[in-house]
N, C-alpha and C positions, 0 to 999 in steps of 0.2 A: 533299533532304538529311535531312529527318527523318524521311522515312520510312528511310531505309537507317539511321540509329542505334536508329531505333526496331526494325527488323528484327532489328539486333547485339543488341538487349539480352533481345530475344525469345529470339534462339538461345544467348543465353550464360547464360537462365535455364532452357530447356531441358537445358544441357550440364551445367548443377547439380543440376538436380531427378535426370538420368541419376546422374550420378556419386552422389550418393545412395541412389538404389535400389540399385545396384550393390554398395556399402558395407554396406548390409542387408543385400540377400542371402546376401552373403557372410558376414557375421558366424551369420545362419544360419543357413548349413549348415555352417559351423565348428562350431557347438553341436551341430548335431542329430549329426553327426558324431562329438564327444566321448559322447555317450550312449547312440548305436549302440556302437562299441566297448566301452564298459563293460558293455553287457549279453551280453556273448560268453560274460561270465565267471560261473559259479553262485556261486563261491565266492568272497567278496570281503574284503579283506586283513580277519583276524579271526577270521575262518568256520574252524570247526573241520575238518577232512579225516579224511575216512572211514576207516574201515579196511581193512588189504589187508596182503596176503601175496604176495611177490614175490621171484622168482630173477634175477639179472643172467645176462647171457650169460658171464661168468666166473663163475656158481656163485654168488655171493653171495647170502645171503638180505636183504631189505631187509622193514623192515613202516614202518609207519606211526608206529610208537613209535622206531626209528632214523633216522628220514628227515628228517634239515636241509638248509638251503642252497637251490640252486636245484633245479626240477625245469620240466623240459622237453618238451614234447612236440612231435614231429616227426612225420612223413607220408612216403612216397614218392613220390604224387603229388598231392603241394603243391608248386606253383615259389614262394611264397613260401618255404617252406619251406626250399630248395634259396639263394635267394636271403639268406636269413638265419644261414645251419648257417657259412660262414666269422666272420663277428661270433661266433656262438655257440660257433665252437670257441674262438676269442682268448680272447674273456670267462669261458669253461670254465679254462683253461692260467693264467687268474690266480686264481682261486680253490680251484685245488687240487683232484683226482680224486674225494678224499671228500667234495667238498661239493658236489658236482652230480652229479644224476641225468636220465636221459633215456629218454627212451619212445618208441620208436622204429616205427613202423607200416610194414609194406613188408619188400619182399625186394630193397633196396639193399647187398651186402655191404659192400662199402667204404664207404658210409656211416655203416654200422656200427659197419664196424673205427676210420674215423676219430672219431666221438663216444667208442668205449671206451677211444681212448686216454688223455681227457681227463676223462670222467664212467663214471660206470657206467649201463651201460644197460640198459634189461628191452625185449626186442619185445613189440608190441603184438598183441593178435587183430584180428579184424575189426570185432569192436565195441568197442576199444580198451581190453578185457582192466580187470583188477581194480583198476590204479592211476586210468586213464579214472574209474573208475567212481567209486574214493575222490575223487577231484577232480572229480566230475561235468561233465568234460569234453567237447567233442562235436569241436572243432574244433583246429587246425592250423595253425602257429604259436601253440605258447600257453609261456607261460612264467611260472612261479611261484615265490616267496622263500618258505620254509618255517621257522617256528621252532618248536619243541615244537607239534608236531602240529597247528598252523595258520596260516594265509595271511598273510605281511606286506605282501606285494603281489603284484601282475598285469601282466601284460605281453604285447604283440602283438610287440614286436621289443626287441633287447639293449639296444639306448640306451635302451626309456621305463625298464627297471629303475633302482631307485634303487640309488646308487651310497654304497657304505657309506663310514664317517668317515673321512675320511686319506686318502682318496683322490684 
């Protein structure tokens, strides 16, 4: 008989020491995770944005000294991308046409058509064209809050944006 309690108390200090590790690990690669992510981004809320000169697919000209609100960048062969553009169009539809911009990379028409309804949008080149470049951007899903020509924040999908007062 004491050995079989003695064995239980083995295996239940076993199943503690596990369940510990476990808890660690996890907490980091939660971290390392949070840090990966943020260095996606060059320009981090604050950081001034470059300069650029840019036509919307309606004509518009946009620079850098007009540009608030959000500004978005999309891909056409990004399925995150694809998996995020319905949240993006919602979030677009409450903020209103002139307060969101989008940069549209790819030959998706309706893609397109569907972001121009709700933001203005400029295609992108293949090396993601002059706004890319104002935002020193490289990647896909990227999403940015702009106020007088710099960053208030960053963002990999609609919900991490910060959700303005009253809302």
């Amino acid at each position: 008989m004491p050995l079989v309690v003695a064995t239980l108390v083995l295996l239940g200090l076993f199943c503690l020491l596990n369940l510990l590790l476990t808890v660690g690990i996890l907490r980091r690669m939660r971290a390392q995770a949070a840090t990966e992510s943020g260095a996606l981004f060059a320009l981090r809320p604050g950081s001034a944005i470059g300069e650029f000169a840019a036509t919307t697919t309606d004509g518009e000209p946009v620079t850098t000294a007009t540009l608030n609100g959000t500004v978005a960048f999309f891909s056409a062969d990004c399925a995150a991308c694809h998996d995020t553009l319905p949240d993006f169009l919602a979030y677009a539809r409450d903020r209103g046409r002139d307060n969101v911009f989008a940069v549209f990379g790819g030959d998706e028409p309706d893609t397109v058509r569907a972001l121009a309804e709700v933001a203005r949008v400029v295609p992108a080149d293949l090396d993601g064209g002059q706004v890319a470049t104002a935002f020193r951007n490289t990647w896909t899903p990227a999403l940015y809050v702009v106020s007088d020509g710099r960053v208030v924040a960053t963002a990999g999908r609609v919900h991490e944006l910060p959700v303005p007062a009253g809302r």
